[in-house]
N, C-alpha and C positions, 0 to 999 in steps of 0.2 A: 739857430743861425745867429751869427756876429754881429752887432751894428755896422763893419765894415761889408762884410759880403749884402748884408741889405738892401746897400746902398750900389750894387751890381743890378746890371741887366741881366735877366735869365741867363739870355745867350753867352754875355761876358763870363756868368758863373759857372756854366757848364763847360767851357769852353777850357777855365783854367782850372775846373776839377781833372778835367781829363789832363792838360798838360804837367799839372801837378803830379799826376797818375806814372803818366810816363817816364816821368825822370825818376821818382823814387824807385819803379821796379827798373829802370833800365839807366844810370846815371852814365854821363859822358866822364871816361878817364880821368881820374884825379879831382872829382866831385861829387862829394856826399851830398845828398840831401837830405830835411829833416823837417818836412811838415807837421802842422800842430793840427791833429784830427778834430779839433771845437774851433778853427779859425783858418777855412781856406785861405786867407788873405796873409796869414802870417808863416811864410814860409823860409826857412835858414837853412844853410849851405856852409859847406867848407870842401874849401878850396888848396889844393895841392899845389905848392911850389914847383913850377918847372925844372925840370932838369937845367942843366949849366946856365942856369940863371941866379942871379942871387939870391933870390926867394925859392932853391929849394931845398929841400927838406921844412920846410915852413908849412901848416896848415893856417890858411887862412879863413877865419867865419864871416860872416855878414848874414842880415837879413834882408829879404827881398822883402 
């Protein structure tokens, strides 16, 4: 376990293994996700430019 998830309450960590769980096998339209399996806490995404909007064809990263 990470120094970050340590510092979770069970509940909190199970809570967002599972939501973690969920997006990778099932992501919402136009977001990747890309969890790091040694650090539930570090989780990155990238994010699809909207249609007729300026940002698309754009992928956008971040980390949560």
């Amino acid at each position: 376990m990470t120094p970050n998830a340590e510092n979770l309450p069970p509940q909190t960590l199970r809570l967002l293994c599972r939501e973690v769980s969920l997006l990778s096998s099932d992501p919402p339209d136009g977001i990747k996700v890309f969890p790091n399996d040694e650090d539930v806490t570090d989780l990155q995404v990238a994010l699809e430019g909207p249609e007729g909007t300026p940002y698309a064809g754009g992928v956008f990263r971040m980390k949560l």
